[in-house]
N, C-alpha and C positions, 0 to 999 in steps of 0.2 A: 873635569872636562870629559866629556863623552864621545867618543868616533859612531857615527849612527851609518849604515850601509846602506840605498837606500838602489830602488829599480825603477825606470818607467821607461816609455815604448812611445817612440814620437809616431803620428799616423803619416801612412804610406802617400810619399812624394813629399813630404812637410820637410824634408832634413837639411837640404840646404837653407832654408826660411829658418829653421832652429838654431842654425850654425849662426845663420844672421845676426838675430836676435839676441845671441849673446856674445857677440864678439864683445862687445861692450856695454853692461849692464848700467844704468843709470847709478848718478851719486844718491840719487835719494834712497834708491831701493838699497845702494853698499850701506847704509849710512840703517834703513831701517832694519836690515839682518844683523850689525855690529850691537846697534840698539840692544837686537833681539838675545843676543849672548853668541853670535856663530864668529867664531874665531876664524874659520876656514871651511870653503864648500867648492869641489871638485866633481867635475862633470866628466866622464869619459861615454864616448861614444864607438859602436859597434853596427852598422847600418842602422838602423831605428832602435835597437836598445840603447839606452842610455844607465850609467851605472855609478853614481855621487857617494862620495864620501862627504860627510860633513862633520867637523869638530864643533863643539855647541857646549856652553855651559849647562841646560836643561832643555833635550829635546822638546819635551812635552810643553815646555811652559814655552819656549821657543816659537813652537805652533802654534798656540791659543791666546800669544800676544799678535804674531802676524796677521790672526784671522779676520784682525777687525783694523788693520792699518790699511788707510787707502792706498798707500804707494802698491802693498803688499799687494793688494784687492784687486787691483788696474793689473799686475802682473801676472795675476793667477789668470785672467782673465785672455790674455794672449795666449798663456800656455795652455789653456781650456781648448784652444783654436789648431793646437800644433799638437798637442800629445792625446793616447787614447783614453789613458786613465781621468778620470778628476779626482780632485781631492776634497775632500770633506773639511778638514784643519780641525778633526775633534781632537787632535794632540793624543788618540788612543794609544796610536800603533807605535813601535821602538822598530821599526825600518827593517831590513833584512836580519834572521834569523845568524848569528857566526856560527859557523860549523868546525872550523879548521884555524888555526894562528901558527907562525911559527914561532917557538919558544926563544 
């Protein structure tokens, strides 16, 4: 299992419409991230940073399965509308760099 760190930055006045949005995330979409291998994904919020942990059997493949599931597609799609970044889903990147653990 893998813990992947990850960042993004929801856009200026979107944050309550974010909070929205995930109060309660559709069965399908729990149902195609478990699919996908994600045992566990945590959001913490900082005024517009946002800052996830996820547990994942393989980040990469993780990604490159989601990219082509509609449930997945419809979603990204909302967050395309709330956050600044997009995402590509090439499954490249391993999330935030660790710098520091404590032993």
């Amino acid at each position: 299992m893998q813990t992947i760190a990850l960042h993004t930055r929801i856009k200026a006045g979107r944050e309550a419409e974010y909070d929205a949005v995930h109060a309660a995330i559709s069965d399908e979409l729990d149902a195609a991230l478990r699919a996908a291998g994600v045992a566990g994904w945590t959001i913490w919020r900082s005024g517009r940073e946002l800052f996830h942990v996820v547990e994942v059997a393989d980040y990469q493949a993780m990604r490159r399965e989601l990219a082509h599931n509609p449930v997945n597609t419809a979603w990204q799609a909302v967050m395309a509308e709330l956050l600044e970044v997009g995402d590509d889903y090439s499954g490249a990147d391993m999330g935030l760099a660790k710098v520091w653990e404590l032993p």
